[in-house]
PDB file with one MODEL, atoms N, CA, C and O in Angstrom:
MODEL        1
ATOM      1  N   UNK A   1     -14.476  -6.212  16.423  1.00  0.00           N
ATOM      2  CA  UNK A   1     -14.074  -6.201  15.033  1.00  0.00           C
ATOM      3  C   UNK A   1     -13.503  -4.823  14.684  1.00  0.00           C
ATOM      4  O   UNK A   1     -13.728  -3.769  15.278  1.00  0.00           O
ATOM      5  N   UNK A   2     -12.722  -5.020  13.613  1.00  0.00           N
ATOM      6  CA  UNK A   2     -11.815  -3.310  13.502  1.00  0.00           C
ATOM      7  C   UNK A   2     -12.338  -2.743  12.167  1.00  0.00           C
ATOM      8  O   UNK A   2     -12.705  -3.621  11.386  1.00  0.00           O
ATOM      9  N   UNK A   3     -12.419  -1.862  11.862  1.00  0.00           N
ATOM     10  CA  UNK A   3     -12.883  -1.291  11.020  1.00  0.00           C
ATOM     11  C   UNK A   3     -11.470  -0.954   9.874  1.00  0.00           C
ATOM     12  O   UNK A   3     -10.326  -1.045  10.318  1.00  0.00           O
ATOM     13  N   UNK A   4     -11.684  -0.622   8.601  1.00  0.00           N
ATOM     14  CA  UNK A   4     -10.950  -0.727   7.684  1.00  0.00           C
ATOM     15  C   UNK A   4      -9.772   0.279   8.326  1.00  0.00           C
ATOM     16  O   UNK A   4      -8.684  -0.175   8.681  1.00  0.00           O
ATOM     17  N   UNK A   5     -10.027   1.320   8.405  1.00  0.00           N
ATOM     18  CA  UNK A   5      -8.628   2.595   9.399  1.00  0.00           C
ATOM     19  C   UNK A   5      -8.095   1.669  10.584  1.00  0.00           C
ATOM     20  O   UNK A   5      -6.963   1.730  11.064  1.00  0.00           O
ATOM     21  N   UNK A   6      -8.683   1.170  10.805  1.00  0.00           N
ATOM     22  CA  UNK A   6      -7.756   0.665  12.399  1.00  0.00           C
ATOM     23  C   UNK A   6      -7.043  -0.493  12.074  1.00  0.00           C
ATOM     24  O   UNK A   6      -6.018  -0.653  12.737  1.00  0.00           O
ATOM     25  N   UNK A   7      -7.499  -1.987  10.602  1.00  0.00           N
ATOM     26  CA  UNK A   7      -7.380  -2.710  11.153  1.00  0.00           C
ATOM     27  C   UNK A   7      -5.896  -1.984   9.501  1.00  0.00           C
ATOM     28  O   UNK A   7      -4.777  -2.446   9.277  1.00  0.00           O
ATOM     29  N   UNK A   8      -6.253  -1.404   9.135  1.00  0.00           N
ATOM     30  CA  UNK A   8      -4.229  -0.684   8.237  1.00  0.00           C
ATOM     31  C   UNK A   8      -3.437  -0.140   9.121  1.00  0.00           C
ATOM     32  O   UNK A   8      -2.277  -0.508   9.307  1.00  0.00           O
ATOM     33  N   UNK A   9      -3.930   0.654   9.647  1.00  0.00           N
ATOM     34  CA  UNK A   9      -2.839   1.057  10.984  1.00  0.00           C
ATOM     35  C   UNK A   9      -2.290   0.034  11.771  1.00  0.00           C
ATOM     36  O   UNK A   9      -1.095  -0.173  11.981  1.00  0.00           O
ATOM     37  N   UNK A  10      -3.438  -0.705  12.266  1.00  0.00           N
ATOM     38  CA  UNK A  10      -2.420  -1.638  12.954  1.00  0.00           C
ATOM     39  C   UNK A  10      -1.417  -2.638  12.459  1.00  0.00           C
ATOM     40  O   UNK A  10      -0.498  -3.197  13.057  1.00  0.00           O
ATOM     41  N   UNK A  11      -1.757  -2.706  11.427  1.00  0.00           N
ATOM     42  CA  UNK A  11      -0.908  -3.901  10.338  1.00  0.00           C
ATOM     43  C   UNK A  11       0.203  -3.420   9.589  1.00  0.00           C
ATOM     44  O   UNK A  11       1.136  -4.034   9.072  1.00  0.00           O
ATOM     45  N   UNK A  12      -0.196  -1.659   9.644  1.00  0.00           N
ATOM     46  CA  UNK A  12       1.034  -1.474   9.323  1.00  0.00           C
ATOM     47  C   UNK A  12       2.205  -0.907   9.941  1.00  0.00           C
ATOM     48  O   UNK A  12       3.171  -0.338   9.433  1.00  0.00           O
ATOM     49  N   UNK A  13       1.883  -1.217  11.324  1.00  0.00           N
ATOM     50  CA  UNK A  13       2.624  -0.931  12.266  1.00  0.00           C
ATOM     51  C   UNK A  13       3.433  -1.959  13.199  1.00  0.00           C
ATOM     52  O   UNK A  13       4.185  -1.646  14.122  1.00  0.00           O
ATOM     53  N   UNK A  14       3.091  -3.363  12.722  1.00  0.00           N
ATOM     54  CA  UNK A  14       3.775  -4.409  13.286  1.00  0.00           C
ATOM     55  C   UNK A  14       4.224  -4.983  12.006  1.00  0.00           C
ATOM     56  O   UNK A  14       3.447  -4.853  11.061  1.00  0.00           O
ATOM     57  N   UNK A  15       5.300  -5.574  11.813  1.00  0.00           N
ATOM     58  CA  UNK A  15       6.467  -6.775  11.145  1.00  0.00           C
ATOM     59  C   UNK A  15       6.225  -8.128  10.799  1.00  0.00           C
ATOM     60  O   UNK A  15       7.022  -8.913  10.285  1.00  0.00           O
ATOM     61  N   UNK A  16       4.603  -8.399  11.255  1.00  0.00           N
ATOM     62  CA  UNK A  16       4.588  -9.498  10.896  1.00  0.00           C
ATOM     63  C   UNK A  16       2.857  -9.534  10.560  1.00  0.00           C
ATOM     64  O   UNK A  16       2.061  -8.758  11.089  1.00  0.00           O
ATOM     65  N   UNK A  17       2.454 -10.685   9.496  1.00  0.00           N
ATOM     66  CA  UNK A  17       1.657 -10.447   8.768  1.00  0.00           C
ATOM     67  C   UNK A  17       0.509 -11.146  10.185  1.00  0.00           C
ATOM     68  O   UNK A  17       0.568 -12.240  10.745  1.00  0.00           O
ATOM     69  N   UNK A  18      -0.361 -10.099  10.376  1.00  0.00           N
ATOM     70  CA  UNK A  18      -1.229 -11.128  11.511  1.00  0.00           C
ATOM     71  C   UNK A  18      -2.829 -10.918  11.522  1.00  0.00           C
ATOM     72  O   UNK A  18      -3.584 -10.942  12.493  1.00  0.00           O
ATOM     73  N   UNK A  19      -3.265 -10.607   9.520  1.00  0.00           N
ATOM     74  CA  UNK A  19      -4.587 -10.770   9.519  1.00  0.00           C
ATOM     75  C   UNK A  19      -4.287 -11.517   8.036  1.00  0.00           C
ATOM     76  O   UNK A  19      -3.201 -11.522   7.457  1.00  0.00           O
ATOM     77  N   UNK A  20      -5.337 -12.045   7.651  1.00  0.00           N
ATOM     78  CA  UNK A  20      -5.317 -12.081   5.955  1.00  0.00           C
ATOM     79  C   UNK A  20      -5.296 -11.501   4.931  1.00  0.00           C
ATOM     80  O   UNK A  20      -6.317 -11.064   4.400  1.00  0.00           O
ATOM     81  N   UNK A  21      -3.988 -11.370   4.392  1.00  0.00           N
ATOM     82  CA  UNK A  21      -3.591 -10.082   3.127  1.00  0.00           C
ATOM     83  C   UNK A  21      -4.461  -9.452   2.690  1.00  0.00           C
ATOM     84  O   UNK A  21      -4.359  -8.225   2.678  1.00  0.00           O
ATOM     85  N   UNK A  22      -5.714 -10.156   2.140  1.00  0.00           N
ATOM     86  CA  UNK A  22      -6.174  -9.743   1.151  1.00  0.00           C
ATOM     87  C   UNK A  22      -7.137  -8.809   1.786  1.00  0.00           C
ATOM     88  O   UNK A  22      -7.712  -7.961   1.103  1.00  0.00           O
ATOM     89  N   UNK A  23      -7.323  -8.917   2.957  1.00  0.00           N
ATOM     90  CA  UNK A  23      -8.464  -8.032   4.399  1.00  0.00           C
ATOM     91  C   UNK A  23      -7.386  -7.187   4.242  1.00  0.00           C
ATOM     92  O   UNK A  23      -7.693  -6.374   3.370  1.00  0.00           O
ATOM     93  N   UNK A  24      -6.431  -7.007   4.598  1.00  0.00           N
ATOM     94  CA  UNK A  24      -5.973  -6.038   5.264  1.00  0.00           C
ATOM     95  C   UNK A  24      -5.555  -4.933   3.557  1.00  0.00           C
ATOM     96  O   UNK A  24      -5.843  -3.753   3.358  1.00  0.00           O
ATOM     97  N   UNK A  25      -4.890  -5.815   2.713  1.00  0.00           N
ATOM     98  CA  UNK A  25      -5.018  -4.893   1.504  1.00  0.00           C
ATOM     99  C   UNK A  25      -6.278  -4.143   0.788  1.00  0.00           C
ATOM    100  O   UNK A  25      -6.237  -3.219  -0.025  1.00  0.00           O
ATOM    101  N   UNK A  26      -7.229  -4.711   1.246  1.00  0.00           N
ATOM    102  CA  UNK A  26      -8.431  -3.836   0.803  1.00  0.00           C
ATOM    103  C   UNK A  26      -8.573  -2.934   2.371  1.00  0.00           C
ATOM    104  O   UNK A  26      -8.034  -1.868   2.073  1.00  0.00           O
ATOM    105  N   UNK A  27      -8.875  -2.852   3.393  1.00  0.00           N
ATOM    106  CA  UNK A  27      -8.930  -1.967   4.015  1.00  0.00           C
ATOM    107  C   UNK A  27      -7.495  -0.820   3.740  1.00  0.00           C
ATOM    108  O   UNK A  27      -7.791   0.356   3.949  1.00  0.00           O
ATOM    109  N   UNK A  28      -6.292  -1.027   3.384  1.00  0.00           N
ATOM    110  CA  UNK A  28      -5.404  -0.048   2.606  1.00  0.00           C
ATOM    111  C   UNK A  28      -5.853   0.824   1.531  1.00  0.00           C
ATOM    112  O   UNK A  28      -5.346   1.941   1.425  1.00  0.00           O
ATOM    113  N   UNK A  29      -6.890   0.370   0.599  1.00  0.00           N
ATOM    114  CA  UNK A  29      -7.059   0.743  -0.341  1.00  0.00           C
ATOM    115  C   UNK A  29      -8.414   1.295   0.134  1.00  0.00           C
ATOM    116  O   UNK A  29      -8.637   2.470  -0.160  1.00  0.00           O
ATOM    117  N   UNK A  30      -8.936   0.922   0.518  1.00  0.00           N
ATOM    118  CA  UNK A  30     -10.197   1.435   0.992  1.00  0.00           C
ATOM    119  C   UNK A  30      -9.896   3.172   2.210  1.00  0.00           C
ATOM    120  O   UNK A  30     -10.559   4.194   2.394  1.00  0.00           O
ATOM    121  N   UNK A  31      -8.970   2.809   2.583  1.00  0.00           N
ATOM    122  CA  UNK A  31      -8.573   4.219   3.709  1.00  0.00           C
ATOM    123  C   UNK A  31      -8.076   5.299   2.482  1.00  0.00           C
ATOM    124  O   UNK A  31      -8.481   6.425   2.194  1.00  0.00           O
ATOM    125  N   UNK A  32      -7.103   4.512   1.943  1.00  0.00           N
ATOM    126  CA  UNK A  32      -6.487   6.046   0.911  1.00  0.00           C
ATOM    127  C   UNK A  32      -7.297   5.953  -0.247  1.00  0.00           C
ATOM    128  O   UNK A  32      -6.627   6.239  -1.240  1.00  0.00           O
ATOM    129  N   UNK A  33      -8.446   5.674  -0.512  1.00  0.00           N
ATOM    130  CA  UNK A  33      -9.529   5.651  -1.751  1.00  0.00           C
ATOM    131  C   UNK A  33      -8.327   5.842  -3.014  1.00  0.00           C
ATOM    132  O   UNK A  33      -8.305   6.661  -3.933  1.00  0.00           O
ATOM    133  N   UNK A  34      -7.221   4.598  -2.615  1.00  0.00           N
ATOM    134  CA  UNK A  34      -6.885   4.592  -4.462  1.00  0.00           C
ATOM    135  C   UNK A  34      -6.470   3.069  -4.216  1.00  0.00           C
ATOM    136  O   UNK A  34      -6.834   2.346  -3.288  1.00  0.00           O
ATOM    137  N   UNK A  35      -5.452   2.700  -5.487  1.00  0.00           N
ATOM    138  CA  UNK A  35      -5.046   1.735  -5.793  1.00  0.00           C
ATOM    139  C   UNK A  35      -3.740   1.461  -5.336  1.00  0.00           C
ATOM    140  O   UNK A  35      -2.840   2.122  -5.854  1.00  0.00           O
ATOM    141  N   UNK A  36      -3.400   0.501  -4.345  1.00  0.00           N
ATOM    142  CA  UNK A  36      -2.183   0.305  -3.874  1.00  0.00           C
ATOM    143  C   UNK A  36      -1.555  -1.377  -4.424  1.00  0.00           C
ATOM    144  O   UNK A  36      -2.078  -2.491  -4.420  1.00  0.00           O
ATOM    145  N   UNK A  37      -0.468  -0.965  -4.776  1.00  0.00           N
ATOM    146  CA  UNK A  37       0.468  -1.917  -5.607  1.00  0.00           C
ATOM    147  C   UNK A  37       0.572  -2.549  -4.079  1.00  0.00           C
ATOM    148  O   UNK A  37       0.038  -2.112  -3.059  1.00  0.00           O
ATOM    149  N   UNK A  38       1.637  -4.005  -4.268  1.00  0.00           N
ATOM    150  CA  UNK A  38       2.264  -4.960  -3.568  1.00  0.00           C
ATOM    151  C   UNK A  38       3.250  -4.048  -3.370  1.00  0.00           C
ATOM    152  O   UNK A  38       3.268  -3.450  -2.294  1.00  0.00           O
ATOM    153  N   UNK A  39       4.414  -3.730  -4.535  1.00  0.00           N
ATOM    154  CA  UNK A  39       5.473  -3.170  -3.800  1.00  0.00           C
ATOM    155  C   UNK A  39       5.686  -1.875  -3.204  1.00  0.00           C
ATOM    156  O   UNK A  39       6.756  -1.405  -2.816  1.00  0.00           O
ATOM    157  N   UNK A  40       4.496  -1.337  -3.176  1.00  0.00           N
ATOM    158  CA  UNK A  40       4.473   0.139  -1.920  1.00  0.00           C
ATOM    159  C   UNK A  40       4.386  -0.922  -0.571  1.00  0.00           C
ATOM    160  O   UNK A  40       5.520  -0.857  -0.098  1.00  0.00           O
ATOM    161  N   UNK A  41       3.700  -1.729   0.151  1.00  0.00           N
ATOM    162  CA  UNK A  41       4.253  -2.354   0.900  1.00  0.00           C
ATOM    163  C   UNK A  41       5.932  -2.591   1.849  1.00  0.00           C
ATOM    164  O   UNK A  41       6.200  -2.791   3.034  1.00  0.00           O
ATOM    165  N   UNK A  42       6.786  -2.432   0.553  1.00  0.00           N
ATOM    166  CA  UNK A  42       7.596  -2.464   0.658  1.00  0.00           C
ATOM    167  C   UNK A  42       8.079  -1.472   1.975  1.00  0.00           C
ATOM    168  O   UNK A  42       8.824  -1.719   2.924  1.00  0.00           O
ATOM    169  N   UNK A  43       7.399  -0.379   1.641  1.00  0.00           N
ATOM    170  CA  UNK A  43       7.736   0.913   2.824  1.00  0.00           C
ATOM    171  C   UNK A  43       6.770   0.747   3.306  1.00  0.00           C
ATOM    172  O   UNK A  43       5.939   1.277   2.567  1.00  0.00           O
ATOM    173  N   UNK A  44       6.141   0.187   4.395  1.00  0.00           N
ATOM    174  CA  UNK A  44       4.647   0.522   5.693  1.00  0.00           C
ATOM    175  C   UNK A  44       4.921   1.919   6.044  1.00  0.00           C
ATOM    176  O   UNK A  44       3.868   2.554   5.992  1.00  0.00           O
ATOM    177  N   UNK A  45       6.044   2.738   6.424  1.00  0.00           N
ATOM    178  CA  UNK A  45       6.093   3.835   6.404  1.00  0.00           C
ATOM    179  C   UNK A  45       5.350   5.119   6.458  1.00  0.00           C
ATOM    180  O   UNK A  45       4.796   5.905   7.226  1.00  0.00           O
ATOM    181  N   UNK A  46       5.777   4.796   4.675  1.00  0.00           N
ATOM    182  CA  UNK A  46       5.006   5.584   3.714  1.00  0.00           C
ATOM    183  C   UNK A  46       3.758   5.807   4.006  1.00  0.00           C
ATOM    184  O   UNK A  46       3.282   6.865   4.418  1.00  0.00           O
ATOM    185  N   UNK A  47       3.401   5.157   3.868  1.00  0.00           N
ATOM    186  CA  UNK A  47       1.679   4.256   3.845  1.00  0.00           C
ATOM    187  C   UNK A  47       1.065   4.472   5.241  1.00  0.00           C
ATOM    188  O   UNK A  47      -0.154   4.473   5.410  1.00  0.00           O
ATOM    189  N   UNK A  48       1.590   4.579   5.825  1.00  0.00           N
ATOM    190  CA  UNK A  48       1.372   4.583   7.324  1.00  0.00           C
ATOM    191  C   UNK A  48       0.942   6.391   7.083  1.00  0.00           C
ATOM    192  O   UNK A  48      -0.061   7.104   7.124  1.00  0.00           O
ATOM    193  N   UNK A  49       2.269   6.504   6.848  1.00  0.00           N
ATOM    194  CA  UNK A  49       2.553   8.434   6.935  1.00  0.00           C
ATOM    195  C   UNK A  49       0.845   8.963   6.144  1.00  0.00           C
ATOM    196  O   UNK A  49      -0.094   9.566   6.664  1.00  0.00           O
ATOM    197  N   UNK A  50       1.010   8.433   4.761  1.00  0.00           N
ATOM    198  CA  UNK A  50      -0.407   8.839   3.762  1.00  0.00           C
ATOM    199  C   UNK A  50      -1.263   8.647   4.612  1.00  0.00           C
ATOM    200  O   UNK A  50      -1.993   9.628   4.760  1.00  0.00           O
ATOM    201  N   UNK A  51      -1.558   7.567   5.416  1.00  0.00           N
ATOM    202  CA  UNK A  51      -2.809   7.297   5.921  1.00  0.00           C
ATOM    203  C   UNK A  51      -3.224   8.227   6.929  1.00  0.00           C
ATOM    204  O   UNK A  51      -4.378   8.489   7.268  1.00  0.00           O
ATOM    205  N   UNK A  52      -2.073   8.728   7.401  1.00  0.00           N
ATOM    206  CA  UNK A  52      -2.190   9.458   8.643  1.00  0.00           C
ATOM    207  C   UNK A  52      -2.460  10.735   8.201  1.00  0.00           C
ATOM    208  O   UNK A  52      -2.788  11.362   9.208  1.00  0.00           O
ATOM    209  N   UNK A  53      -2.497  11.396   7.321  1.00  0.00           N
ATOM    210  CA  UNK A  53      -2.551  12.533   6.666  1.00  0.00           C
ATOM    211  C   UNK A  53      -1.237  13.277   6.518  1.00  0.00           C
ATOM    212  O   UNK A  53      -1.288  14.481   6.267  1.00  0.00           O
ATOM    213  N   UNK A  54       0.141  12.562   6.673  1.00  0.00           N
ATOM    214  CA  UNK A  54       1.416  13.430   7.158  1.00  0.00           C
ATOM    215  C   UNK A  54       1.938  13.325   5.705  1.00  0.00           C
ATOM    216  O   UNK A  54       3.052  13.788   5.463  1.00  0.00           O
ATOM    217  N   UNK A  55       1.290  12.811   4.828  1.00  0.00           N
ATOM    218  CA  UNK A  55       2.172  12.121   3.175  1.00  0.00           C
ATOM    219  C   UNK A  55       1.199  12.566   2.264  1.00  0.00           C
ATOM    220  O   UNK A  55       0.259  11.814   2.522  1.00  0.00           O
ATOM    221  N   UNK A  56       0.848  13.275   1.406  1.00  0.00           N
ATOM    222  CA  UNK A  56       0.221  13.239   0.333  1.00  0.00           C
ATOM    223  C   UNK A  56       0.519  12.019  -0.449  1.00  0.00           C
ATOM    224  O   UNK A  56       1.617  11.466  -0.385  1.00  0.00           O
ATOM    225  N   UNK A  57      -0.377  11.632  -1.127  1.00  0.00           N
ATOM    226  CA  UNK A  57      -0.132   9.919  -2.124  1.00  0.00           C
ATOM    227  C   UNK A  57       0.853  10.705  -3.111  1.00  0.00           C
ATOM    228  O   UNK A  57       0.908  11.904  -3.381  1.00  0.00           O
ATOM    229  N   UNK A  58       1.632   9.590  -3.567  1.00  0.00           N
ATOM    230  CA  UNK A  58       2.608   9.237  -4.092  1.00  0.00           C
ATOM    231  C   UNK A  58       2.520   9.299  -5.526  1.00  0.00           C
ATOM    232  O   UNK A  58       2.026   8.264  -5.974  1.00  0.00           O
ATOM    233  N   UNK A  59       2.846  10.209  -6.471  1.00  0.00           N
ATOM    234  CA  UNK A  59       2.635  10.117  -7.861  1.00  0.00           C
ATOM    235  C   UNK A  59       2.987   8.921  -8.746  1.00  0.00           C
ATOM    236  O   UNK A  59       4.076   8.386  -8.542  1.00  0.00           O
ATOM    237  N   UNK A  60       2.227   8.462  -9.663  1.00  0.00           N
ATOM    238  CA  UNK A  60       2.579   7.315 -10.575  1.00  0.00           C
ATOM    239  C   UNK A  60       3.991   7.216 -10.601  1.00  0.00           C
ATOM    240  O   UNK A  60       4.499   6.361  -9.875  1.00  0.00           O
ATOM    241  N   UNK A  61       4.645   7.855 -11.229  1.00  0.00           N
ATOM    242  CA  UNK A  61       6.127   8.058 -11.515  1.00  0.00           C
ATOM    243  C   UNK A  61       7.077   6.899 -10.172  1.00  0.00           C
ATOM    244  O   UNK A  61       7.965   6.049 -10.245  1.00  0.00           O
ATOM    245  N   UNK A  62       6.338   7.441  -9.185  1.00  0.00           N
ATOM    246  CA  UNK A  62       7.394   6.699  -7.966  1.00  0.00           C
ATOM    247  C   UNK A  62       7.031   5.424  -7.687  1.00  0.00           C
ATOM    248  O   UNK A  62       7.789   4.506  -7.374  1.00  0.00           O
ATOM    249  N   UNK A  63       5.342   5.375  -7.861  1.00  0.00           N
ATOM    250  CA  UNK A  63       4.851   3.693  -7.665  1.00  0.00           C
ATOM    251  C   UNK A  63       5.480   3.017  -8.504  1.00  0.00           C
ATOM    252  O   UNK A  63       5.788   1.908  -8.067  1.00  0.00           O
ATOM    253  N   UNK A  64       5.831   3.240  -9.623  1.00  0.00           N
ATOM    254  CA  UNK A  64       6.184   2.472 -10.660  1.00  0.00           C
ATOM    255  C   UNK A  64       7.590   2.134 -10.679  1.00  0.00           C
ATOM    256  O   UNK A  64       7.950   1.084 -11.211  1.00  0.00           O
ATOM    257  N   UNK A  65       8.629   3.130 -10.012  1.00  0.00           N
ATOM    258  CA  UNK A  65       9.880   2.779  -9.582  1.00  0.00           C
ATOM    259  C   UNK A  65       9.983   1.558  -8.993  1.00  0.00           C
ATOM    260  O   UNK A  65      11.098   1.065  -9.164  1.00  0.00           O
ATOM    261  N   UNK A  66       9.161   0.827  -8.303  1.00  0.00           N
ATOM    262  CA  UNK A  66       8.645  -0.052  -6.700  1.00  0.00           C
ATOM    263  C   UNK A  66       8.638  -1.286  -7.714  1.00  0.00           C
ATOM    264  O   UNK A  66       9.058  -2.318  -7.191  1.00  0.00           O
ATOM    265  N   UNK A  67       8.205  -1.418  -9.217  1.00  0.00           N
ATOM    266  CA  UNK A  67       7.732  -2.542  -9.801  1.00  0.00           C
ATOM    267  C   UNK A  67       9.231  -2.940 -10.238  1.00  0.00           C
ATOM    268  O   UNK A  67      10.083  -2.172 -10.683  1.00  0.00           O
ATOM    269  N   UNK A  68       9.350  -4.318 -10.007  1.00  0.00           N
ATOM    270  CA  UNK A  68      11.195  -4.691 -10.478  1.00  0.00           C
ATOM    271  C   UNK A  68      10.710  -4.146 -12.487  1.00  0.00           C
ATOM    272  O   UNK A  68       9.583  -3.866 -12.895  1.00  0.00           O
ATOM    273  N   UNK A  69      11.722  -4.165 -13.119  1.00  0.00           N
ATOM    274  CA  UNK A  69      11.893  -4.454 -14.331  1.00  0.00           C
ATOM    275  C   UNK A  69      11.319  -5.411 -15.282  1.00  0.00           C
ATOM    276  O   UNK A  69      10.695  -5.345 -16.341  1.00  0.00           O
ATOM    277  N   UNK A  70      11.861  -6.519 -14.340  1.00  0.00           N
ATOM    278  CA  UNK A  70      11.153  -7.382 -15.318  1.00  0.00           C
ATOM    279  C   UNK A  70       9.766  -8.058 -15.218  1.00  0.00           C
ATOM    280  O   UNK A  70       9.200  -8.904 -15.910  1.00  0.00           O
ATOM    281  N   UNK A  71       9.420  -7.359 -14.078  1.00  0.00           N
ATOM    282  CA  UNK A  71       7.785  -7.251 -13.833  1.00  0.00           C
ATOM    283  C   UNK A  71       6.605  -6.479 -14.877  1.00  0.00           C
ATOM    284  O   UNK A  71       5.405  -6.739 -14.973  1.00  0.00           O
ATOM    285  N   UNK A  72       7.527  -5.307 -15.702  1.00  0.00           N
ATOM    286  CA  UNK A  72       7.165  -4.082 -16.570  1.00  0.00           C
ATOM    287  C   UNK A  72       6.868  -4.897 -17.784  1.00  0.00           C
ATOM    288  O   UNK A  72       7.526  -5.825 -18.255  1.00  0.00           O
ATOM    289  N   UNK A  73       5.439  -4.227 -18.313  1.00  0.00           N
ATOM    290  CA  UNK A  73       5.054  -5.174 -19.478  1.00  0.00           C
ATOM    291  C   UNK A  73       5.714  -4.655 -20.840  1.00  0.00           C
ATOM    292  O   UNK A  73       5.933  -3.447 -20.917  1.00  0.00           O
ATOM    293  N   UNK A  74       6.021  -5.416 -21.837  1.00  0.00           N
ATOM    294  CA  UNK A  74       6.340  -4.675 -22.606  1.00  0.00           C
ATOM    295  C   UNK A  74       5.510  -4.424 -23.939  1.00  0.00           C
ATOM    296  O   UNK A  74       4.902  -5.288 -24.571  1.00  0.00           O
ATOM    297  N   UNK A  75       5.602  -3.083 -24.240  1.00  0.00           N
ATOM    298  CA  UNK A  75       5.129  -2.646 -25.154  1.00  0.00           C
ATOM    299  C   UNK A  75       5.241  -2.422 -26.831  1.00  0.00           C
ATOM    300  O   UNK A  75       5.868  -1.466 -27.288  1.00  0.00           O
ATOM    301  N   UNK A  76       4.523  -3.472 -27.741  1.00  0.00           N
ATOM    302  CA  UNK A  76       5.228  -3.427 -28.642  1.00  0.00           C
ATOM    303  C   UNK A  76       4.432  -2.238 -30.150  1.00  0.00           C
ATOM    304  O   UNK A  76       3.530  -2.898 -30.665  1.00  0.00           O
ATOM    305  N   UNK A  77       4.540  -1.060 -30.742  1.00  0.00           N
ATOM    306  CA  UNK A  77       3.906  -0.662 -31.744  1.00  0.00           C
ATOM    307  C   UNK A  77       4.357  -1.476 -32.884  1.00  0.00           C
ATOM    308  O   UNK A  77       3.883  -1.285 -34.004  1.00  0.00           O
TER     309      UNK A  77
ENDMDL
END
């Protein structure tokens, strides 16, 4: 059995989805002790890089770039 670090690394190092999302998104979140969106996914990269210690996490500002538009809630005063 893999432990939460091994079983993000490895998942995020192959192209194709080959545990159950929701395992492998909590061991993501569980390695970088924060909250990881769907569309940081987008880059395994990244995520890969953070995990590895080569990336400092990613400020709000940029996660939020990742969310389409019309995903963004809107705010009414």
């Amino acid at each position: 059995m893999l432990n939460a670090e091994e079983r993000a690394c490895f998942r995020l190092r192959v192209d194709r989805l080959c545990t159950r999302f929701l395992e492998f998104h909590q061991a993501v979140e569980v390695c970088l002790s924060r909250r990881v969106g769907v569309g940081e996914y987008l880059r395994p990269q990244v995520l890969l890089d953070e995990l590895t210690g080569n990336l400092p996490a990613p400020p709000i500002e940029e996660m939020l770039e990742l969310v389409p538009v019309e995903a963004l809630p809107i705010l009414v005063a």
